[in-house]
N, CA, C and O atoms as a Tripos MOL2 file, in Angstrom:
@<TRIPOS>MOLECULE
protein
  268   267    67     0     0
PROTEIN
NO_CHARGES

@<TRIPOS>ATOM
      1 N         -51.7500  -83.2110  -31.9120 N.3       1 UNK1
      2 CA        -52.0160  -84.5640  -32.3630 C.3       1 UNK1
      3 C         -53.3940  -85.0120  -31.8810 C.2       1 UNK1
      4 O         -53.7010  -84.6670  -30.7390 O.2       1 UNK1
      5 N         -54.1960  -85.6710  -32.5290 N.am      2 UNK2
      6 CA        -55.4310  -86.3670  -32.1850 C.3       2 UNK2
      7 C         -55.5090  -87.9730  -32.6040 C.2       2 UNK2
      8 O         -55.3060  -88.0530  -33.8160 O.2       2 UNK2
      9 N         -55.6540  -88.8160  -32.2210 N.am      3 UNK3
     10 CA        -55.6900  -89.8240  -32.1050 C.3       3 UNK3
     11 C         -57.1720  -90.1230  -32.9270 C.2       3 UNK3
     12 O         -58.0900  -89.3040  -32.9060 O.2       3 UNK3
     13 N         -57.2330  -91.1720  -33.5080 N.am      4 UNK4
     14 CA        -58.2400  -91.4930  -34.5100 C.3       4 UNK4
     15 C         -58.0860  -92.9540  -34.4770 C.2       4 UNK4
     16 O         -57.0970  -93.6870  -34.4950 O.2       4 UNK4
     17 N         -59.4780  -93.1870  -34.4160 N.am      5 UNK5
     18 CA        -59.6980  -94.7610  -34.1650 C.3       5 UNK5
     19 C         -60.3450  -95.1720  -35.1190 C.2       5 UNK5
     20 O         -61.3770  -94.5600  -35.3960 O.2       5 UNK5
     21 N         -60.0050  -96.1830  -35.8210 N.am      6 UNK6
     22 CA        -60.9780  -96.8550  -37.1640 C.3       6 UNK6
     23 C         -61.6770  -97.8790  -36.0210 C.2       6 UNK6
     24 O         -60.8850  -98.3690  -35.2160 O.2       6 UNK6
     25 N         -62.6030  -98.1130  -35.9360 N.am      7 UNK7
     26 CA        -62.9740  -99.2550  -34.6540 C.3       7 UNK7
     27 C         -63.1920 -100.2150  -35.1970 C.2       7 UNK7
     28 O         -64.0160 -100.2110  -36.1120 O.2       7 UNK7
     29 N         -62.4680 -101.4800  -34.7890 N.am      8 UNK8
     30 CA        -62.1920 -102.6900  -35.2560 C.3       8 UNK8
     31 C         -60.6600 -102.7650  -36.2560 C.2       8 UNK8
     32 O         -60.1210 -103.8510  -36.4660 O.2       8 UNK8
     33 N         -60.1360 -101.5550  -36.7630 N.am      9 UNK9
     34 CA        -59.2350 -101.4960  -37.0880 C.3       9 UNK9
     35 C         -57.8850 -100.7750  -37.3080 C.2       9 UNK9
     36 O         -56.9690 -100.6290  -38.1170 O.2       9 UNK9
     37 N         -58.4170 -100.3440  -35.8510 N.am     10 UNK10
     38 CA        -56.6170 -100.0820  -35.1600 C.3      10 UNK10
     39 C         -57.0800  -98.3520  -34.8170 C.2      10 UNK10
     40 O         -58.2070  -97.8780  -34.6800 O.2      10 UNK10
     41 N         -55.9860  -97.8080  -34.7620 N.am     11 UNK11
     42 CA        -55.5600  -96.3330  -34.1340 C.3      11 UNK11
     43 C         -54.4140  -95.7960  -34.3080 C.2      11 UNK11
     44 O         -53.3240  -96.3310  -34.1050 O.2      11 UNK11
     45 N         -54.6580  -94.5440  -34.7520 N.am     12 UNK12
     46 CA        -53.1900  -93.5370  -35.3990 C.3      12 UNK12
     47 C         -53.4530  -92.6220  -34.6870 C.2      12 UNK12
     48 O         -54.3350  -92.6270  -33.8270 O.2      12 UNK12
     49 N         -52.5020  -91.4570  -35.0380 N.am     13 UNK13
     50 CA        -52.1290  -90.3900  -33.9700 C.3      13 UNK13
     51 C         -51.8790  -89.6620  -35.7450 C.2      13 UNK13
     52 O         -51.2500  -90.1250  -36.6960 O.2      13 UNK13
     53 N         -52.7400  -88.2740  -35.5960 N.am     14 UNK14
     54 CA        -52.4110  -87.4120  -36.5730 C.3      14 UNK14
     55 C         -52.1350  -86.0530  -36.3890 C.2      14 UNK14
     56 O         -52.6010  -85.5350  -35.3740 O.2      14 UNK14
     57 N         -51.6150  -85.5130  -36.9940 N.am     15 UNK15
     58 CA        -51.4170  -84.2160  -36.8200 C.3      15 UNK15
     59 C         -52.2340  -83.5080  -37.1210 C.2      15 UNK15
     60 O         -52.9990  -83.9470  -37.9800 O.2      15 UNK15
     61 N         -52.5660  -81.7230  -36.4590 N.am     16 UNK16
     62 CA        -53.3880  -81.3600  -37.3120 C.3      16 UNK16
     63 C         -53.0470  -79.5740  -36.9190 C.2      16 UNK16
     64 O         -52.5840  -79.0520  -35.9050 O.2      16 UNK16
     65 N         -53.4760  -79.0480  -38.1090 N.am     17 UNK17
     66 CA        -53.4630  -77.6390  -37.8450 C.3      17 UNK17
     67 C         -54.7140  -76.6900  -37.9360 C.2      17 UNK17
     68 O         -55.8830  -77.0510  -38.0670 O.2      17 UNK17
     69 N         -54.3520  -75.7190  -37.8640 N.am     18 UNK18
     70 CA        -55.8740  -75.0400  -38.3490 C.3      18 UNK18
     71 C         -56.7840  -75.1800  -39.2010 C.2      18 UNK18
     72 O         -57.9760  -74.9770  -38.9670 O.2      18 UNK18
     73 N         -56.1350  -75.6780  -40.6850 N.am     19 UNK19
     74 CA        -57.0120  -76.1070  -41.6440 C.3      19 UNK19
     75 C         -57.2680  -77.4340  -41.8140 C.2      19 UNK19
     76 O         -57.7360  -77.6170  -42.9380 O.2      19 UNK19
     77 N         -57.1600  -78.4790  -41.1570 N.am     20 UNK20
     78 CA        -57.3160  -79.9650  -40.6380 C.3      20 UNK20
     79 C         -58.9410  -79.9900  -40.5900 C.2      20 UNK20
     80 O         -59.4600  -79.3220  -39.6960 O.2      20 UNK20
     81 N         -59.8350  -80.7520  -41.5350 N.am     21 UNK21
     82 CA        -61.1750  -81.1790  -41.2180 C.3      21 UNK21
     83 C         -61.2760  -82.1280  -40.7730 C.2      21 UNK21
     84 O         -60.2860  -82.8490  -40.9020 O.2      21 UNK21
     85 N         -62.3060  -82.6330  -40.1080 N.am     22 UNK22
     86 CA        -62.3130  -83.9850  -39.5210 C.3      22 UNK22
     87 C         -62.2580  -85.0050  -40.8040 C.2      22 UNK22
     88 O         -61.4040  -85.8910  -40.8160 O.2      22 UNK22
     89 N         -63.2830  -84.8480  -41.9940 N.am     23 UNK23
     90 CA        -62.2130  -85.8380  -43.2580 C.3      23 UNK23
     91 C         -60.9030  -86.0630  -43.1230 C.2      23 UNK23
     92 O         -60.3090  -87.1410  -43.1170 O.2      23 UNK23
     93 N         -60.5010  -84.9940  -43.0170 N.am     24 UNK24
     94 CA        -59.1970  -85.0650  -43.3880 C.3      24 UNK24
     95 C         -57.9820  -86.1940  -42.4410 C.2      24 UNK24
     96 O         -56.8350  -86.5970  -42.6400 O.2      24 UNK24
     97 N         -58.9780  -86.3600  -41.4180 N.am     25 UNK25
     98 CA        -58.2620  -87.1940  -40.6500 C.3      25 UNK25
     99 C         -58.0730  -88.4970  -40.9170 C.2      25 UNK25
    100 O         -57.2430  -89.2680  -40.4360 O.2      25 UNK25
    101 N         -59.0780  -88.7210  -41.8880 N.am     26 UNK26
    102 CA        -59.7610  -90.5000  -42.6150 C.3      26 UNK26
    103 C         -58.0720  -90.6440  -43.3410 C.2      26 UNK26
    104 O         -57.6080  -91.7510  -43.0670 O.2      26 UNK26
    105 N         -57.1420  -89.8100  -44.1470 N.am     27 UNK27
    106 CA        -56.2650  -90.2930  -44.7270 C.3      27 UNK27
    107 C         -55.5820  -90.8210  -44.3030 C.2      27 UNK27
    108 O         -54.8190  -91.1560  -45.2090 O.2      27 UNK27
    109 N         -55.1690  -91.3000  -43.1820 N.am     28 UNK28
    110 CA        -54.0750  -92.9370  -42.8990 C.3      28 UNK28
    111 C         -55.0450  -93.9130  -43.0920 C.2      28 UNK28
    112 O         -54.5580  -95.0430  -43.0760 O.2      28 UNK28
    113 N         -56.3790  -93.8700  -43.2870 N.am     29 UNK29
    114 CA        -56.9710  -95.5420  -43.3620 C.3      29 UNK29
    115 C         -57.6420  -95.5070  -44.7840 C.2      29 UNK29
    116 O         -58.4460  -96.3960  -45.0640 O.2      29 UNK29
    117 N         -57.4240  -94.7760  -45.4590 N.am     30 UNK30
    118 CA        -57.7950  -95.0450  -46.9850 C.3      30 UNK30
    119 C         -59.0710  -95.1390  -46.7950 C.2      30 UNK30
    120 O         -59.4070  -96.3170  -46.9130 O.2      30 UNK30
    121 N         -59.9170  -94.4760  -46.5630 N.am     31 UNK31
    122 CA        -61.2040  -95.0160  -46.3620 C.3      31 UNK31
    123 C         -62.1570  -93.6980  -47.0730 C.2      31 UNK31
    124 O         -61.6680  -92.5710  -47.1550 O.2      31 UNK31
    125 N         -63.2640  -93.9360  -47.4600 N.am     32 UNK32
    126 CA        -64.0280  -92.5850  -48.3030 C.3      32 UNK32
    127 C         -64.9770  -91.6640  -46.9770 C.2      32 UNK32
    128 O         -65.4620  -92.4400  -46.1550 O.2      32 UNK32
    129 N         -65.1580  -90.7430  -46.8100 N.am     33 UNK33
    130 CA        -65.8780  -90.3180  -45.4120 C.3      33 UNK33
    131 C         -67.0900  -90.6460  -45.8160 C.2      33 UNK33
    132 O         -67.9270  -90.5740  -44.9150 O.2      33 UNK33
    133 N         -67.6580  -91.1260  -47.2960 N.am     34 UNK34
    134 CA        -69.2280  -91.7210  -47.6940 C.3      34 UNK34
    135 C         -69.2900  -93.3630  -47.3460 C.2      34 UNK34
    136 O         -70.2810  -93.9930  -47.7150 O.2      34 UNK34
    137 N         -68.3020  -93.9780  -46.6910 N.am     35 UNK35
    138 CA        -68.2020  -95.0540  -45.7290 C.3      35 UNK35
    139 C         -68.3550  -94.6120  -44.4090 C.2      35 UNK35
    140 O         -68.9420  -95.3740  -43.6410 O.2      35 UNK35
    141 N         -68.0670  -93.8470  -44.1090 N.am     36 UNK36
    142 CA        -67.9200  -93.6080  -42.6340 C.3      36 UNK36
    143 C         -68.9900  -92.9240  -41.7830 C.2      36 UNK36
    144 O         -69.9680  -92.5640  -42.4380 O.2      36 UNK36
    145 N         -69.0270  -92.6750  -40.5380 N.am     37 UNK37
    146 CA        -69.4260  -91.8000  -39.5290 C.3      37 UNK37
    147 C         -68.3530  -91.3660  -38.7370 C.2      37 UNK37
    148 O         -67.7460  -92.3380  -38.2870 O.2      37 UNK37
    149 N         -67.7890  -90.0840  -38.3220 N.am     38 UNK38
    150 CA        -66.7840  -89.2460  -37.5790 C.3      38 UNK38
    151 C         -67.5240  -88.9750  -36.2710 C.2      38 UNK38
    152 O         -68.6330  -88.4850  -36.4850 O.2      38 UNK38
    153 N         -67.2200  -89.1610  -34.9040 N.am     39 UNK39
    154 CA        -67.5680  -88.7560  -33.8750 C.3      39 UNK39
    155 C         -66.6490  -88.4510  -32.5220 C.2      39 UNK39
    156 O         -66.0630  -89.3360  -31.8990 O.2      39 UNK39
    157 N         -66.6330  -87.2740  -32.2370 N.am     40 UNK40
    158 CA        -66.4150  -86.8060  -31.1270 C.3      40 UNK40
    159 C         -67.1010  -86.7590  -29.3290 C.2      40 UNK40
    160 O         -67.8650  -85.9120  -28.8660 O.2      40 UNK40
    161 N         -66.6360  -87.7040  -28.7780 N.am     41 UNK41
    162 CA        -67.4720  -87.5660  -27.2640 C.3      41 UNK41
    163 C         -68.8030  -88.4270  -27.9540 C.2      41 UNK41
    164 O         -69.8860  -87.8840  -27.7320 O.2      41 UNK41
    165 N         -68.8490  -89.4750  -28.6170 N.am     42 UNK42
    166 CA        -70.2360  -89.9500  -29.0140 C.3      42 UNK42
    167 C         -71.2120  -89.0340  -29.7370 C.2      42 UNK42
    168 O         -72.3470  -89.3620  -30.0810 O.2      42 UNK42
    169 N         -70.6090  -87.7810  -29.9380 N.am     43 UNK43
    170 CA        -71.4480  -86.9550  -31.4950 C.3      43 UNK43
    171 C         -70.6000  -87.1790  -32.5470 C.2      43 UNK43
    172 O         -69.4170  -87.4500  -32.7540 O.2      43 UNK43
    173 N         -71.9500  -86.9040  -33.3330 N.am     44 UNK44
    174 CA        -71.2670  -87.5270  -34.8700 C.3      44 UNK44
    175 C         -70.7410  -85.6080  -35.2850 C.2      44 UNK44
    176 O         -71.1560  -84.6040  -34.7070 O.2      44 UNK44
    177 N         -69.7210  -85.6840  -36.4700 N.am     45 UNK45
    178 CA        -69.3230  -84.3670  -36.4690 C.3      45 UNK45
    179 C         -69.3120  -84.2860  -38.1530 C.2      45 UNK45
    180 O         -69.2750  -85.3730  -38.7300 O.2      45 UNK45
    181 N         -69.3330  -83.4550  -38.7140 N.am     46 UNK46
    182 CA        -69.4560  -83.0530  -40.3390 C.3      46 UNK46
    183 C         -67.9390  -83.4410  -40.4550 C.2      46 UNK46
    184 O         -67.1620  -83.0380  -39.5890 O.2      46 UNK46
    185 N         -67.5420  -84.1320  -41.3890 N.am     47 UNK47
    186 CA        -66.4690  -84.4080  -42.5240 C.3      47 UNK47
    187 C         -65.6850  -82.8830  -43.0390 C.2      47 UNK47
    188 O         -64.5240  -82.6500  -43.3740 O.2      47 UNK47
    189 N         -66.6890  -82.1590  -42.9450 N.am     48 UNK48
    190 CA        -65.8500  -80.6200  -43.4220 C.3      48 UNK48
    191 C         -65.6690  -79.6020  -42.8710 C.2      48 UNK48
    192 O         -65.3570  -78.5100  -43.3450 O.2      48 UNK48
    193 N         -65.9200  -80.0080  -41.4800 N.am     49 UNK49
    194 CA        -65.7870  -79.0370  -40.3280 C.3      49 UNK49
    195 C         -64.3090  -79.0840  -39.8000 C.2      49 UNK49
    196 O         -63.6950  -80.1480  -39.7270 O.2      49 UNK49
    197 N         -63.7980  -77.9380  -39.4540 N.am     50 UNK50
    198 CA        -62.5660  -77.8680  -39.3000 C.3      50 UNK50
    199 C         -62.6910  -78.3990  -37.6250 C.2      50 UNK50
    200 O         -63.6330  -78.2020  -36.8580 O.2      50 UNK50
    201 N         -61.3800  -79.1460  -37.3580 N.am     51 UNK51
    202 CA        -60.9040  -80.1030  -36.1440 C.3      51 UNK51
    203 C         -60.8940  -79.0900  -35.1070 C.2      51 UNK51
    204 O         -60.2010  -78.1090  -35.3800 O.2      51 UNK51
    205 N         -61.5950  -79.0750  -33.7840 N.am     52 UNK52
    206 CA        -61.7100  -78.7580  -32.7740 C.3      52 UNK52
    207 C         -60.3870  -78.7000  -32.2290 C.2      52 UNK52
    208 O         -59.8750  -79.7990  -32.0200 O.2      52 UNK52
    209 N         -59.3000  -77.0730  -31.7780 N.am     53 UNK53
    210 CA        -58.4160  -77.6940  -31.1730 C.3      53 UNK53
    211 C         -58.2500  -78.4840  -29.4130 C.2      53 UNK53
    212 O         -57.2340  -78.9010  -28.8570 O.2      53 UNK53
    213 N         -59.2790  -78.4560  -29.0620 N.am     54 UNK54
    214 CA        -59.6600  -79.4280  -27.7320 C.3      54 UNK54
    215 C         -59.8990  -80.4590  -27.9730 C.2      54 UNK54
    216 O         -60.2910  -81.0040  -26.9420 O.2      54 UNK54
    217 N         -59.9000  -81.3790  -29.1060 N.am     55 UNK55
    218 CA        -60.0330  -82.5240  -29.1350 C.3      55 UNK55
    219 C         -58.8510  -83.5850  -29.5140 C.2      55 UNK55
    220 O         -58.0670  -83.6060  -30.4620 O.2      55 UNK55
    221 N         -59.0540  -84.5620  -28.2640 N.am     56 UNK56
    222 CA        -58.2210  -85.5460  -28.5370 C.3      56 UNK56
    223 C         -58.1880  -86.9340  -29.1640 C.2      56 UNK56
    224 O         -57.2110  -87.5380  -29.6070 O.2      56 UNK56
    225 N         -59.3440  -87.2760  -29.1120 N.am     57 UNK57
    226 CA        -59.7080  -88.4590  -30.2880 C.3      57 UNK57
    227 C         -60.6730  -88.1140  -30.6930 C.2      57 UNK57
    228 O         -61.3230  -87.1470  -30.2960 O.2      57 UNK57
    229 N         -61.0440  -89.1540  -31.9160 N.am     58 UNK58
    230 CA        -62.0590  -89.0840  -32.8730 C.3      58 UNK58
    231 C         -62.2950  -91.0350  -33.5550 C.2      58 UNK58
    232 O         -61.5960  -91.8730  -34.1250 O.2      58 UNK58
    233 N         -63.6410  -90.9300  -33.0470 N.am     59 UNK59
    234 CA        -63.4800  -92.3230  -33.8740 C.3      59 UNK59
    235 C         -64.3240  -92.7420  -34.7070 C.2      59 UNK59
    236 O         -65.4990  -92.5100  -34.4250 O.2      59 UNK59
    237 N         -64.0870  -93.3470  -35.7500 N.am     60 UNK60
    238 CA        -64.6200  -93.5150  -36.7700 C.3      60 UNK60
    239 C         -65.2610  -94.9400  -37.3390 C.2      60 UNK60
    240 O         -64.4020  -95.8200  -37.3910 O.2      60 UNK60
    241 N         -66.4590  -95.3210  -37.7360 N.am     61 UNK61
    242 CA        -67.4770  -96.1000  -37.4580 C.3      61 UNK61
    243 C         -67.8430  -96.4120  -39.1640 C.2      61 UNK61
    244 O         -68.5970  -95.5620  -39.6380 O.2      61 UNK61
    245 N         -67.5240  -97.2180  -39.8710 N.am     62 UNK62
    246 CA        -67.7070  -97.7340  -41.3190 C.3      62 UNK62
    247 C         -69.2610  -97.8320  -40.9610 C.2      62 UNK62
    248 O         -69.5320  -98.3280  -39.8670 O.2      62 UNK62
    249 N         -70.0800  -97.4980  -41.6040 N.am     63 UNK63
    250 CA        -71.6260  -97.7490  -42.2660 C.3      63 UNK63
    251 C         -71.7120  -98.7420  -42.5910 C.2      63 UNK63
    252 O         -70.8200  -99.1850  -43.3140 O.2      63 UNK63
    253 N         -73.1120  -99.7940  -42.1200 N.am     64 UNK64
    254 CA        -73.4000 -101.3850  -42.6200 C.3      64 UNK64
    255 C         -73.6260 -101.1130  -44.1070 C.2      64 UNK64
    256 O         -74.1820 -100.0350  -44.3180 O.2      64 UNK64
    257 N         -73.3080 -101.8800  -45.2470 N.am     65 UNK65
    258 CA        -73.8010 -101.7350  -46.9000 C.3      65 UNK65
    259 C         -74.7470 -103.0100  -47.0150 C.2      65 UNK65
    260 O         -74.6130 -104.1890  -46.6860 O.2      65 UNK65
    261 N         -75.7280 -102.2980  -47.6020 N.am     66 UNK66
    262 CA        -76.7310 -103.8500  -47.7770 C.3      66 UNK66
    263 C         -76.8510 -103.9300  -49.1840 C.2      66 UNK66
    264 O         -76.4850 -103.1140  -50.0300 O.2      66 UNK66
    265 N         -77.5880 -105.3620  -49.3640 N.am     67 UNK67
    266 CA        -77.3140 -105.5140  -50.5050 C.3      67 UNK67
    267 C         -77.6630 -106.7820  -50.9850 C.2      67 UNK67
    268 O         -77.4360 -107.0820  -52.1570 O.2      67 UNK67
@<TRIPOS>BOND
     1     1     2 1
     2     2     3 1
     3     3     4 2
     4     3     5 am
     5     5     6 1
     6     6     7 1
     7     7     8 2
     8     7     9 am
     9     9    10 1
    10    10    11 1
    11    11    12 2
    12    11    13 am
    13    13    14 1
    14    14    15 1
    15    15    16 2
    16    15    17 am
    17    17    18 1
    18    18    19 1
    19    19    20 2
    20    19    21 am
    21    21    22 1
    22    22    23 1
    23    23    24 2
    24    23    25 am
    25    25    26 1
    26    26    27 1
    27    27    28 2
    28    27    29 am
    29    29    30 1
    30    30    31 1
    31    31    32 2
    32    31    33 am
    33    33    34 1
    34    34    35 1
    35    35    36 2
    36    35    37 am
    37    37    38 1
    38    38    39 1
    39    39    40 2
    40    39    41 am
    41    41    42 1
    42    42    43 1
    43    43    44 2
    44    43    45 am
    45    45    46 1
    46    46    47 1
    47    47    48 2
    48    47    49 am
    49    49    50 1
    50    50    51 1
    51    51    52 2
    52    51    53 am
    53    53    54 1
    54    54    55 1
    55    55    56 2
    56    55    57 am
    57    57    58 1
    58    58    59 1
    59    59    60 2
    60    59    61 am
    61    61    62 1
    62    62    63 1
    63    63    64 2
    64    63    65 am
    65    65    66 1
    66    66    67 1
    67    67    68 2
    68    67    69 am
    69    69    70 1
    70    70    71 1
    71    71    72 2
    72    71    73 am
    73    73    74 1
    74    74    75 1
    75    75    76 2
    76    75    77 am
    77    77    78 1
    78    78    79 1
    79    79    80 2
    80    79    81 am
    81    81    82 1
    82    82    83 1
    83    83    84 2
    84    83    85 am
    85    85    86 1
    86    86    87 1
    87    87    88 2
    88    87    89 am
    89    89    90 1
    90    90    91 1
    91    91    92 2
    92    91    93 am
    93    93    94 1
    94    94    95 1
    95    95    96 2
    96    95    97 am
    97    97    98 1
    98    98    99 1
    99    99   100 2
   100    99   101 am
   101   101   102 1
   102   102   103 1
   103   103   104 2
   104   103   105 am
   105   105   106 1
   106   106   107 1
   107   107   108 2
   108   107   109 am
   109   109   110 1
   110   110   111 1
   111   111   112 2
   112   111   113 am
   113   113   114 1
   114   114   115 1
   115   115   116 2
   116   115   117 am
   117   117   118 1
   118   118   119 1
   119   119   120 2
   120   119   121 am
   121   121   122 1
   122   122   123 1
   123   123   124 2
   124   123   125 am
   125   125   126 1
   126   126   127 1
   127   127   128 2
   128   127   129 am
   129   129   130 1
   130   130   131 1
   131   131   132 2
   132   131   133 am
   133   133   134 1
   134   134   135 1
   135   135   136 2
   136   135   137 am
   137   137   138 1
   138   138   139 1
   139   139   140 2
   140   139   141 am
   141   141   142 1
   142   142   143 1
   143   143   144 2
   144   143   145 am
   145   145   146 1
   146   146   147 1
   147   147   148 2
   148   147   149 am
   149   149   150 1
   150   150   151 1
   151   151   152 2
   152   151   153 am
   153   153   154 1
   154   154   155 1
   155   155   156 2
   156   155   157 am
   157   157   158 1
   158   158   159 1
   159   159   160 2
   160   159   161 am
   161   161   162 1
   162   162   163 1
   163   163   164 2
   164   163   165 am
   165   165   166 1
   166   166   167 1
   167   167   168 2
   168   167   169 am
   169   169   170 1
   170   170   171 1
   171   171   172 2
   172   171   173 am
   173   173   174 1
   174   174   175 1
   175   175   176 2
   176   175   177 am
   177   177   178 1
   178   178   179 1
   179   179   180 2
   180   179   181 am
   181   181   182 1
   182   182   183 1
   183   183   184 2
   184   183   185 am
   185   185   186 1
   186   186   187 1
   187   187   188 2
   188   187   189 am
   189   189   190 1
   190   190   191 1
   191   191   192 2
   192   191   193 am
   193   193   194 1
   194   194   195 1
   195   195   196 2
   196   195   197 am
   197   197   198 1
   198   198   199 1
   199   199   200 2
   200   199   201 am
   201   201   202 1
   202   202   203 1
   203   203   204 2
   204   203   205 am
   205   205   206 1
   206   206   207 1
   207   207   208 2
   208   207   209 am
   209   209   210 1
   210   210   211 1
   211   211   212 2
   212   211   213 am
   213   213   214 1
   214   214   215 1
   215   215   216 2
   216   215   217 am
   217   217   218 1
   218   218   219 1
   219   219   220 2
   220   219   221 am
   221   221   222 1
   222   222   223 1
   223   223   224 2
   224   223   225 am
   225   225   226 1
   226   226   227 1
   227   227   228 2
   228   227   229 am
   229   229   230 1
   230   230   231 1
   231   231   232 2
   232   231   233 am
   233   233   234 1
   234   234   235 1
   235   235   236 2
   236   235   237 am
   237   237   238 1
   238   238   239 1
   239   239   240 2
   240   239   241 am
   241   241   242 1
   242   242   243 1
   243   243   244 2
   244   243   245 am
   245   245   246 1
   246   246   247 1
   247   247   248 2
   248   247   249 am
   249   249   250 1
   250   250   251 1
   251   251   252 2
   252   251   253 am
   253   253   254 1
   254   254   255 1
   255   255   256 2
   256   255   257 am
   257   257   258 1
   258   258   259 1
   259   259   260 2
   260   259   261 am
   261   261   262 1
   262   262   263 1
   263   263   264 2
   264   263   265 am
   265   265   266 1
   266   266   267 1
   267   267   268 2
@<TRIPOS>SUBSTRUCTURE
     1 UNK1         2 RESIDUE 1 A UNK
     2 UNK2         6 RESIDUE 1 A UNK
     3 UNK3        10 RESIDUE 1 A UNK
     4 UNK4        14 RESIDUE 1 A UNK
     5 UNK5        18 RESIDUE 1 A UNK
     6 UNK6        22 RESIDUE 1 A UNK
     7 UNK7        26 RESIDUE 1 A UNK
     8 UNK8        30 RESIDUE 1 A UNK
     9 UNK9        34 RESIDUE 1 A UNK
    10 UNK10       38 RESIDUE 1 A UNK
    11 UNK11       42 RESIDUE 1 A UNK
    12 UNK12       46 RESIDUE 1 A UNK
    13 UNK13       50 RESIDUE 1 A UNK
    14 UNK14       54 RESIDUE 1 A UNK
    15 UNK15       58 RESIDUE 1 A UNK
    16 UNK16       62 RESIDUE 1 A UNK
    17 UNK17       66 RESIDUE 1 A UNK
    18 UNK18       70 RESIDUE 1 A UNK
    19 UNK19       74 RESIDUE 1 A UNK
    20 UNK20       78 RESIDUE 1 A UNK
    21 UNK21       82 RESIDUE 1 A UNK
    22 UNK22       86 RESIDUE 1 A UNK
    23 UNK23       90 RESIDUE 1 A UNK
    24 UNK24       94 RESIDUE 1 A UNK
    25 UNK25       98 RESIDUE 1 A UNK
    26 UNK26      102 RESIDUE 1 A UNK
    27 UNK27      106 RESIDUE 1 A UNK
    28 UNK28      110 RESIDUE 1 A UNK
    29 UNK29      114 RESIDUE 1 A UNK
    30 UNK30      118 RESIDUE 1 A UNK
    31 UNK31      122 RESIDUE 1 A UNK
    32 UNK32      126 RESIDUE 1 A UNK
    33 UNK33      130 RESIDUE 1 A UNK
    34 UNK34      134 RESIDUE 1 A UNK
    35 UNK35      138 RESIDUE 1 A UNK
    36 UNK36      142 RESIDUE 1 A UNK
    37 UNK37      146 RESIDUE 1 A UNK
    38 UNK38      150 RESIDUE 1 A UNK
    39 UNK39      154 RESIDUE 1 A UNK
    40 UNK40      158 RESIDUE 1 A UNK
    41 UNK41      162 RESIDUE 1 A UNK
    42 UNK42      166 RESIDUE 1 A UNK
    43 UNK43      170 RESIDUE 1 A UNK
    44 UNK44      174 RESIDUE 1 A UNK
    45 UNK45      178 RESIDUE 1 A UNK
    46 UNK46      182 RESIDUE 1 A UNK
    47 UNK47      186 RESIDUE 1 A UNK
    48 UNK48      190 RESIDUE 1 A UNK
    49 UNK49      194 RESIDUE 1 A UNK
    50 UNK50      198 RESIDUE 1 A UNK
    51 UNK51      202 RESIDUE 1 A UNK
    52 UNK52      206 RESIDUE 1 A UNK
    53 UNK53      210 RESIDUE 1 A UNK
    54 UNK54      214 RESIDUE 1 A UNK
    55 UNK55      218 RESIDUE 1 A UNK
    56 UNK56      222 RESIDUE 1 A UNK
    57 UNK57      226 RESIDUE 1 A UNK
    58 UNK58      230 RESIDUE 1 A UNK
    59 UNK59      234 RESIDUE 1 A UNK
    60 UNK60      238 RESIDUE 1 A UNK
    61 UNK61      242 RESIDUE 1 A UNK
    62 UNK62      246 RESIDUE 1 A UNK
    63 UNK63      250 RESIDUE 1 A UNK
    64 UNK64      254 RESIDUE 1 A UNK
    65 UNK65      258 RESIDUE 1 A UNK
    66 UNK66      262 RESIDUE 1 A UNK
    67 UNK67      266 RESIDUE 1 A UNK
């Protein structure tokens, strides 16, 4: 399980296996990973990189949209 933080809007606990990308973790918050930034330990991590099994959270950071 890894824990995933939308920051500012809450925290889940997901499962994951070998083929688990860090995208893949975005699916409990409905969110597009072209909104987001994924980071581990304060690095940002690729969307299609498969999930580190040493890692226990991941949190995730919506992009300002201007406009």
């Amino acid at each position: 399980m890894v824990t995933v933080e939308l920051v500012g809007e809450g925290s889940r606990e997901v499962s994951v296996d070998g083929d688990t990308t860090y995208g893949d973790l975005l699916a409990p918050f409905e969110v597009s990973p072209h909104e987001v930034t994924l980071t581990v330990d304060g690095n940002p991590v690729p969307e299609d990189a498969p999930v580190d099994g040493t890692v226990e959270r991941v949190r995730v950071v919506r992009l300002i949209k201007g406009g």
